[in-house]
C-alpha positions as CSV (number, residue, x, y, z in Angstrom):
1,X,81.6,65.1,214.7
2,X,83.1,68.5,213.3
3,X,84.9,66.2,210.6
4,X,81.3,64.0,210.0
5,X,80.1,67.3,209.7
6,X,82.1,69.2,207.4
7,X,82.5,66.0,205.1
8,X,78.6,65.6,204.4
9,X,78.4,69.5,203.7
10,X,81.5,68.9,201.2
11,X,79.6,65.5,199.5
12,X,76.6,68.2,198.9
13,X,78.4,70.8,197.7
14,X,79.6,68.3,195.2
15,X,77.2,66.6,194.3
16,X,74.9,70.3,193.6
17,X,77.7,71.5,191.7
18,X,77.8,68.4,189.3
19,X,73.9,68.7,188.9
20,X,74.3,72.2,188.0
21,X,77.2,70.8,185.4
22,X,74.3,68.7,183.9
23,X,71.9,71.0,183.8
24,X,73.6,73.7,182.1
25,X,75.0,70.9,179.6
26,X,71.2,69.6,178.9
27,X,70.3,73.6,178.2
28,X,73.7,74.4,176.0
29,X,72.8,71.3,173.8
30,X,68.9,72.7,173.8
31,X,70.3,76.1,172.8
32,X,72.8,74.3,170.1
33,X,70.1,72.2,168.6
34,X,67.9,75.7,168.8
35,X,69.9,77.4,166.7
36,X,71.2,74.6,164.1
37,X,67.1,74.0,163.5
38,X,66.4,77.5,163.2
39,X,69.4,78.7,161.7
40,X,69.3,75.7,158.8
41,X,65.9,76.9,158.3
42,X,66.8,80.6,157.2
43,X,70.2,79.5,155.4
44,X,68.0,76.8,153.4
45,X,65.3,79.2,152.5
46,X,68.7,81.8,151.0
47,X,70.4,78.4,148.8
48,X,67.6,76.7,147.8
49,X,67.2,79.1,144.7
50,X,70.9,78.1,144.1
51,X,70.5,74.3,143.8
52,X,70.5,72.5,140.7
53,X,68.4,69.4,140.7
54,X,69.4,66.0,140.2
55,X,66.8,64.3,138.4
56,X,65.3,65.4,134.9
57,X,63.3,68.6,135.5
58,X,61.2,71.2,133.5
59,X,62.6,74.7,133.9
60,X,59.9,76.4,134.5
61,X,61.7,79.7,133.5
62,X,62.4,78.7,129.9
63,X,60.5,80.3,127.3
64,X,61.3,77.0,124.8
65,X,59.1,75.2,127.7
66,X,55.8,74.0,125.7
67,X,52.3,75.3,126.4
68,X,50.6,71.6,125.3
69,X,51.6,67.9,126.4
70,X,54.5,67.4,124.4
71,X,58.5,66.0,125.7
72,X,59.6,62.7,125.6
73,X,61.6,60.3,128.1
74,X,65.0,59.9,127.4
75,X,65.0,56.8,125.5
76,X,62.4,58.4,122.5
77,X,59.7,57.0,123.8
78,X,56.9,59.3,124.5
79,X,55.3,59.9,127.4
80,X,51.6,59.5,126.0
81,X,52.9,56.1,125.1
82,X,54.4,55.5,128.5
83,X,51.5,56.6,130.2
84,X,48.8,54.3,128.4
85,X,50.3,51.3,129.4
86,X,49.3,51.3,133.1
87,X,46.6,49.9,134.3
88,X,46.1,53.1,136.7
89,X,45.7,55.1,134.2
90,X,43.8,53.2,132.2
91,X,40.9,52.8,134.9
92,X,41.3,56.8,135.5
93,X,40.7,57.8,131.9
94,X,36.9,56.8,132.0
95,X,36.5,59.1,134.7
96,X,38.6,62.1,133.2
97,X,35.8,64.0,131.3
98,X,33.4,64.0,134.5
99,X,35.8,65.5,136.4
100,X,36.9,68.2,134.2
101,X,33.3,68.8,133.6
102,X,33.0,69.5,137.5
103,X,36.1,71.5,137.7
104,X,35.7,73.6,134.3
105,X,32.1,74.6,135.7
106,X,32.5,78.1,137.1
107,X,28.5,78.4,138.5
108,X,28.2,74.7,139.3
109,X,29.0,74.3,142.8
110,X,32.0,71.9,143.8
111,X,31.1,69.4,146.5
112,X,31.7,71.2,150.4
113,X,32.1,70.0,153.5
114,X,29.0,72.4,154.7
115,X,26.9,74.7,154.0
116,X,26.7,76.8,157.1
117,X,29.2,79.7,157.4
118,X,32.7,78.0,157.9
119,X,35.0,78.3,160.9
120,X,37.2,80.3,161.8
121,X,40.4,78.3,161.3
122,X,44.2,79.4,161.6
123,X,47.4,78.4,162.0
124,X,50.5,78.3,159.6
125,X,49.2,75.3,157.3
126,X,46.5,77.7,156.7
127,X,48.6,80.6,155.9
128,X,50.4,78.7,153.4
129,X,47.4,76.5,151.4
130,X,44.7,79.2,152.2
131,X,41.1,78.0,153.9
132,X,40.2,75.1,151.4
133,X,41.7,72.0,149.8
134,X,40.1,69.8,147.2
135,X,39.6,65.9,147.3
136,X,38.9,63.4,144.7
137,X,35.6,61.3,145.2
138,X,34.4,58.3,143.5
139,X,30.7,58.8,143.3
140,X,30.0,55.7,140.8
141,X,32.6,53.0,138.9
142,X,33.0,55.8,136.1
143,X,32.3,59.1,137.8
144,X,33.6,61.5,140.5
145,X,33.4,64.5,141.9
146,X,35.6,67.0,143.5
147,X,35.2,67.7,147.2
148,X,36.0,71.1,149.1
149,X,37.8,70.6,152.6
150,X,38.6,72.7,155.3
151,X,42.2,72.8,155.3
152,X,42.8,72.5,159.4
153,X,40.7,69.1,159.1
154,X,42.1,67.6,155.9
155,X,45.9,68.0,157.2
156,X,45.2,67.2,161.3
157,X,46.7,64.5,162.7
158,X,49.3,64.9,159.5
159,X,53.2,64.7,160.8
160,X,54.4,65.1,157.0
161,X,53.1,67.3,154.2
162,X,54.4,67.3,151.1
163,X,53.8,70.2,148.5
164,X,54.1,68.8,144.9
165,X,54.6,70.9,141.8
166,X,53.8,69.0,139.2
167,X,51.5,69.5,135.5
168,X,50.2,67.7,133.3
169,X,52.5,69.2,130.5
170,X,55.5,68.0,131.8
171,X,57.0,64.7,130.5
172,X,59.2,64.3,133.7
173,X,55.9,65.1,135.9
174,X,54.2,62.3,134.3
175,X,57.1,60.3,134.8
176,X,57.5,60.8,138.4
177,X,54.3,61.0,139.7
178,X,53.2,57.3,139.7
179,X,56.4,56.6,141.3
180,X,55.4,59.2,144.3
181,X,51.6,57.2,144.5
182,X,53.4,54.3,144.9
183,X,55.7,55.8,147.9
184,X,52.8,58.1,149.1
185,X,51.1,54.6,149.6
186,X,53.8,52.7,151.3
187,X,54.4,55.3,153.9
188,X,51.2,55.6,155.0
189,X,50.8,51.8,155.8
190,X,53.8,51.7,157.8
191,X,53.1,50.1,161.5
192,X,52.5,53.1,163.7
193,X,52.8,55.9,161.6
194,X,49.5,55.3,158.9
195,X,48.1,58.0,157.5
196,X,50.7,60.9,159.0
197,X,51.7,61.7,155.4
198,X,49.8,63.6,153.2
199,X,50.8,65.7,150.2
200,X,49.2,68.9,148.5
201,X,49.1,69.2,144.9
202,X,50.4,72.8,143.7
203,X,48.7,72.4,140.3
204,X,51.5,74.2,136.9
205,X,48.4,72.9,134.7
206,X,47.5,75.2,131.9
207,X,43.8,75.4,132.6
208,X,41.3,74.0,135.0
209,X,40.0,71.2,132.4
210,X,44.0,69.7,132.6
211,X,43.9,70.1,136.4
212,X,41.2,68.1,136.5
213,X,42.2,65.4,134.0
214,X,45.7,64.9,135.6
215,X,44.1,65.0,138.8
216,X,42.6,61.8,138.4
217,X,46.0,60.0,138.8
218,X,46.8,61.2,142.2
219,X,45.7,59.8,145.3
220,X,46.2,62.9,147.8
221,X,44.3,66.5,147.9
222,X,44.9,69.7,146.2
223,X,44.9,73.6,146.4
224,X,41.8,75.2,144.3
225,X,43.0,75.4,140.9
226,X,42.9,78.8,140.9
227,X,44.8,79.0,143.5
228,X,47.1,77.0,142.4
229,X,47.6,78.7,139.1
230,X,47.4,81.8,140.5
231,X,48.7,84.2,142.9
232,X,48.8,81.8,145.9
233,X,50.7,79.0,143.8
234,X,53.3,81.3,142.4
235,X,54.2,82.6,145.9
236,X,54.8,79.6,147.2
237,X,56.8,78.8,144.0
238,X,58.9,81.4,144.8
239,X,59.1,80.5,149.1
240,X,60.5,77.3,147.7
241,X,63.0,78.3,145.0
242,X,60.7,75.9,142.4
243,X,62.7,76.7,139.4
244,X,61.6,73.6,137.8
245,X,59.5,70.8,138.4
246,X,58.4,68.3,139.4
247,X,59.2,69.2,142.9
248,X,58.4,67.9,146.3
249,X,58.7,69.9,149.4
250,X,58.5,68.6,152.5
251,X,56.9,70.4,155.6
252,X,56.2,69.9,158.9
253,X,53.2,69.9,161.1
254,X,53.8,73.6,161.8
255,X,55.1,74.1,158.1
256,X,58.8,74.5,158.7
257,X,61.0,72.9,155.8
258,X,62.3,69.3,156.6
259,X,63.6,69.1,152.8
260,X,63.2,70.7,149.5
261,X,64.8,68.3,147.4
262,X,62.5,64.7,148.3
263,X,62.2,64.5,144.3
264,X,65.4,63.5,144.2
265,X,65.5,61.7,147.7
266,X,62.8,59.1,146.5
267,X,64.4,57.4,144.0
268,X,67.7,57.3,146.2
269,X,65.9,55.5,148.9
270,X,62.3,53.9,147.6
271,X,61.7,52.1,150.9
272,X,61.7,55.0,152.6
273,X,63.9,54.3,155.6
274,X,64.9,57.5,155.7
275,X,62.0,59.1,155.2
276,X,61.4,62.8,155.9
277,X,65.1,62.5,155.5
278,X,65.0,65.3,158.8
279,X,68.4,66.7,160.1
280,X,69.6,64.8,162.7
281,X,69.6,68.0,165.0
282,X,66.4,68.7,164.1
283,X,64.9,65.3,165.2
284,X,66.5,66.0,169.0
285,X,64.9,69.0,168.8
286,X,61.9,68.1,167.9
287,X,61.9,64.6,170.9
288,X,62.6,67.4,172.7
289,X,60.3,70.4,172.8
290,X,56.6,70.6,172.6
291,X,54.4,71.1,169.8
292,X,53.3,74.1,171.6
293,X,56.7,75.4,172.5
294,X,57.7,75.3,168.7
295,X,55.0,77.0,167.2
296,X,55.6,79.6,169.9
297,X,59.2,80.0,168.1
298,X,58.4,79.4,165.1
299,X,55.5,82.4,165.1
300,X,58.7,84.7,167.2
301,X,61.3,83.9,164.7
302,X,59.3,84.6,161.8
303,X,58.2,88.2,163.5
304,X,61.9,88.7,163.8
305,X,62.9,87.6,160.6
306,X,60.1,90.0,159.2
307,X,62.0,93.0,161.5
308,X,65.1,91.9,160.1
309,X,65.0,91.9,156.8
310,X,62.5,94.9,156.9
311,X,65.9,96.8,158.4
312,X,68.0,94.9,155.5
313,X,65.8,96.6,152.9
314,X,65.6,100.0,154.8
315,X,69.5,100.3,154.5
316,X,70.0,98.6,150.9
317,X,67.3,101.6,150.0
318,X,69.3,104.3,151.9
319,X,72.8,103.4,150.5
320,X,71.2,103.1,146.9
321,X,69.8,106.8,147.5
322,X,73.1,107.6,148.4
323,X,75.0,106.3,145.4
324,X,72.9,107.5,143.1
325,X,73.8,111.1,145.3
């Protein structure tokens, strides 16, 4: 019995010790996957200024860059040329001086989503695109107008957001940005996951009349021209390393990176079976921790990362002070 006895209480000892095995396993491979997500986060947000882009790009730096809609595709051909051949752009055109009429119209009111006082709305989408994003609205076979939306309801529900830099200036924009209709459309009528894409355009325009021309083309919503053109757009120019564009960012529902080089991922893989082209550490990661348990670390990390490179600066400015001692 003594034997029976001591041979169960052996068989549990075991057999606890090899759960504990597999439980500190599951939490070292939470941890690792932690740490690669967040980690690749802050080292992406340091190189990104460093990559060179693939594709044909307009530096946005270069003081040779021109101020009206010039550059031409590689082969001579124009891009006004290009452009006038599809039928997409040919159906747009009637609509063009409407909508820059609406837009250019400082005192005349752009279409909202209400006229009572707004909500209160937060989050980090709303951090980074501010409280309103604009739509495009056919009211008539010739006409449209521009519609305000709050920003928390025109991105819910959205697993995807892409931030597109893109003017109307820019010979490689124009080039590029039927190709991204075509694959904004595609993925969201995939089986399952339509309508989790969306994409916000970060207007380079040169005034509010070319924002709303070009914006007749595109299919998704925008930041407020001013916005855009502004202080708001050039921030998160700078977040993102835009040195040229176009460009295509691609965020999360809580506005981490996924990618900040989808311009040049697209054309590598049009059907979109990669597509957000995610880390594969960073899909675990995301299987397996809440929503609610990332934004929690996401809004920590970034408080720490504030700390941090507060203390960075602090020092940087006292050994400075010293040198120049």
């Amino acid at each position: 019995r003594d034997t029976r006895s001591n041979h169960f209480n052996l068989k549990n000892k075991l057999k606890r010790g090899n759960m504990r095995k597999v439980f500190y396993l599951f939490l070292s491979l939470l941890g690792l996957c932690l740490v690669a997500v967040l980690g690749s986060e802050i080292v992406e947000e340091q190189l990104v200024a460093d990559s060179a882009p693939h594709e044909e790009t307009v530096d946005l730096d270069d003081p040779a860059t021109p101020a009206a809609d010039v550059s031409a595709t590689d082969d001579g051909d124009s891009v006004q040329e290009s452009l006038v051949t599809t039928e997409e752009t040919q159906e747009a055109a009637s609509t063009d001086a409407e909508v820059s009429a609406a837009a250019a119209s400082t005192d005349e009111k752009v279409s909202s989503v209400d006229d009572d006082e707004p909500p209160v709305q937060s989050g980090p989408l709303v951090d980074l695109f501010g409280p309103s994003l604009l739509s495009l609205e056919m009211t008539g076979p010739s006409t449209a107008q521009l519609k305000e939306n709050y920003t928390s309801d025109a991105l819910r529900g959205k697993k995807v957001i892409g931030v597109y830099f893109s003017a109307d200036w820019c010979g490689p924009c124009r080039q590029f940005t039927p190709e991204l209709v075509s694959f904004y459309e595609k993925m969201n009528n995939r089986r399952g996951k339509k309508d989790e894409f969306e994409i916000v355009w970060i207007s380079r325009c040169r005034d509010v009349e070319s924002f709303g021309q070009y914006f007749t083309q595109m299919p998704w919503i925008a930041m407020p021209p001013q916005e855009a053109m502004g202080g708001r757009g050039e921030q998160l120019s700078q977040m993102y390393g835009v040195k040229g564009i176009p460009s295509l960012v691609l965020l999360d529902d809580l506005g981490s990176v996924i990618t900040t080089d989808a311009r040049n991922m697209i054309p590598k893989d049009k059907a979109g079976i990669g597509f957000p082209w995610r880390n594969p550490l960073a899909t675990f990661y995301m299987t397996l921790v809440p929503r609610s348990l990332r934004f929690m670390i996401k809004r920590e990390l970034g408080s720490i990362k504030e700390k941090a490179l507060g203390r960075v600066q602090d020092i940087l400015g006292a050994l400075r002070k010293k040198a120049k001692a």
